[in-house]
Phi, psi and omega in degrees: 000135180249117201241127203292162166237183182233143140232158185232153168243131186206140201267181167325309177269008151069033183268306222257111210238109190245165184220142197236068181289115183235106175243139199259091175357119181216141202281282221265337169299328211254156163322110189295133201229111194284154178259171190328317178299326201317311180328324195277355179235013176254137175310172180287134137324139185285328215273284194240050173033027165260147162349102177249166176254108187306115164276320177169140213240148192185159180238157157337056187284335178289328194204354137061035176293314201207130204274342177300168184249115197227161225229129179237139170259177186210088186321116177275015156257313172270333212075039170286152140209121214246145150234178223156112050232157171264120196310130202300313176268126162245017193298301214291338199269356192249004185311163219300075154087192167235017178181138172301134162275113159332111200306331176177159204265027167298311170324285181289352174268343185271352180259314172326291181310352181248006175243007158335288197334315220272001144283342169336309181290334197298300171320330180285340186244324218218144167274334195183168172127196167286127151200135164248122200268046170354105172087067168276357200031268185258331160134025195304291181310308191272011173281315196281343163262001173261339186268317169277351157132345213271145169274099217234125160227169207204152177235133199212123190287341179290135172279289208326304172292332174279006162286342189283329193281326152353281228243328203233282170327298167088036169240143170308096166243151189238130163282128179183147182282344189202110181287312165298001134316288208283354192277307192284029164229004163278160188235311189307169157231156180248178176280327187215127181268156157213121153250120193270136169011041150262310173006295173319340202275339206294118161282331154252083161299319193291332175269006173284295169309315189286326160301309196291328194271351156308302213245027162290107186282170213274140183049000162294161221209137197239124151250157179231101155260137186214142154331136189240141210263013182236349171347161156292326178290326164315276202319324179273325205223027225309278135334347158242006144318142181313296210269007154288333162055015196297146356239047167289321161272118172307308230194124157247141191240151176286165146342290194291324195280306167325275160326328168253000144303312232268325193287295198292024176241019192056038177234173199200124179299098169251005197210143150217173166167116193272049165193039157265196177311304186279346182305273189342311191290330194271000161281328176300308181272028186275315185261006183261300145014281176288340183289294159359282193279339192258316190252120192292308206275149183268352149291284185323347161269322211289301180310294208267007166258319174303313196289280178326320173300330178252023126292341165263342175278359184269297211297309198258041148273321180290356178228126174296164160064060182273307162333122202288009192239144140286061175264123172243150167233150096260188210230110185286121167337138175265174163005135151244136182290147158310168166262197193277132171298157163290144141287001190307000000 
């Protein structure tokens, strides 16, 4: 496995800073490639009870809550990547959050405004209508889809935030630990589900999708953004990619494992792509990331995150699906017409 290195040259006064990216045959960081035997010591896929493969064993780096070490596999059937075992408490790894609540939402429309892109895929199908947005935290997507016109409602396991999307926001937010629960006690169908990185976060995603495309109105549309487990940054930086985020992330689905969930839910794939605007960001900050944790002076990482990046983006033009981010929209079948009464 080939994992980028830095040597930095830099004089006493820390102007002149040359860098040097190079890759080097690497161990212990990278995504593990198991021998044959290996099946036998590994769990069942949650999903479809088959054979999985250790993929890479990694610790809390992110947020460095705890020193264990947790271990993710790879179904060789579906193409889960489950990690296992799962901590029974997952509270203590979530101490505060990801993002600060906005003092009022003049506040959150300015954190909005820099997050526009992220109606774009939306927009492209559907103009106005229902829409529920899963794991909103603070409402970023959905102040920009309730400000676009969209009837918005939301689920979300934080009480704080859903008072706030309540009380502040002024959107139907609902509290709940299981969303597919709470999706099968909804009555309405909506025009657009969005899930933003949550998905990963999910102890049952396949009954999440499976619920969502049940409360999907006829030509309505489903996003899905998820961490993408096939990136150049997995492959180059394995165990120390940013976004396994362990052990906060369960599950990553592959491009091909995603699409063929979302089709045996009765949905059709129209748009995917590991190269928009939030893909691009979570790669930069996938190697600024990695810059960080190795190098001290803080500009001089601030350099060598950058310079890796667009040296792994020059590299991962030769590997499709490259982006360290994943976005799919599908699509619910529309109407099908009756059939002609018989005159018989």
């Amino acid at each position: 496995m080939l994992q980028p290195q830095v040597g930095i040259d830099f004089d006493n006064n820390e102007r002149n800073v040359v860098c040097e990216v190079t890759l080097i045959e690497q161990g212990q960081h990278a995504a593990h490639e198991p021998d044959q035997n290996e099946s036998n010591n590994t769990p069942p896929c949650p999903y479809c009870n088959s054979v999985a493969r250790q993929l890479v064993g990694t610790k809390d780096f992110n947020r460095r809550t705890t020193d264990l070490t947790f271990q993710y596999f790879q179904c060789k059937k579906c193409g889960l990547v489950f990690m296992d075992p799962i901590p029974a408490d997952m509270r203590p790894f979530y101490e505060g959050g990801y993002q600060k609540i906005p003092n009022s939402l003049s506040e959150l429309r300015a954190i909005a405004e820099t997050e526009k892109y992220r109606m774009k895929p939306i927009l492209k199908y559907k103009n106005g209508g229902r829409l529920l947005e899963i794991g909103p935290w603070v409402g970023v997507f959905s102040c920009n889809a309730k400000d676009a016109g969209f009837d918005v409602t939301a689920i979300d396991i934080d009480e704080n935030c859903i008072s706030f999307l309540n009380n502040v926001v002024g959107v139907r937010a609902l509290q709940s630990s299981d969303p597919a629960e709470t999706l099968g006690q909804i009555k309405e169908k909506f025009d657009v589900i969005a899930m933003w990185h949550c998905l990963e976060h999910l102890p049952n995603p396949w009954a999440v999708i499976q619920r969502a495309a049940e409360r999907l109105a006829p030509g309505g549309v489903l996003l899905v953004a998820i961490p993408n487990i096939e990136s150049y940054e997995f492959s180059a930086l394995g165990a120390a990619w940013k976004h396994l985020d362990a052990p906060r992330h369960l599950y990553f689905y592959p491009a091909k494992s995603l699409v063929t969930l979302c089709r045996v839910n009765g949905l059709k794939e129209v748009e995917l792509t590991t190269t928009d605007e939030l893909s691009n960001a979570l790669s930069r900050d996938a190697w600024y990331s990695w810059a960080s944790a190795r190098i001290p002076v803080k500009y001089v990482r601030g350099v060598i995150g950058l310079v890796t990046y667009f040296y792994a983006r020059n590299r991962a033009k030769k590997k499709p699906a490259c982006g360290s981010g994943l976005t799919a929209v599908f699509q619910c079948p529309h109407v099908v017409a009756p059939p002609r009464q018989s005159s018989l």
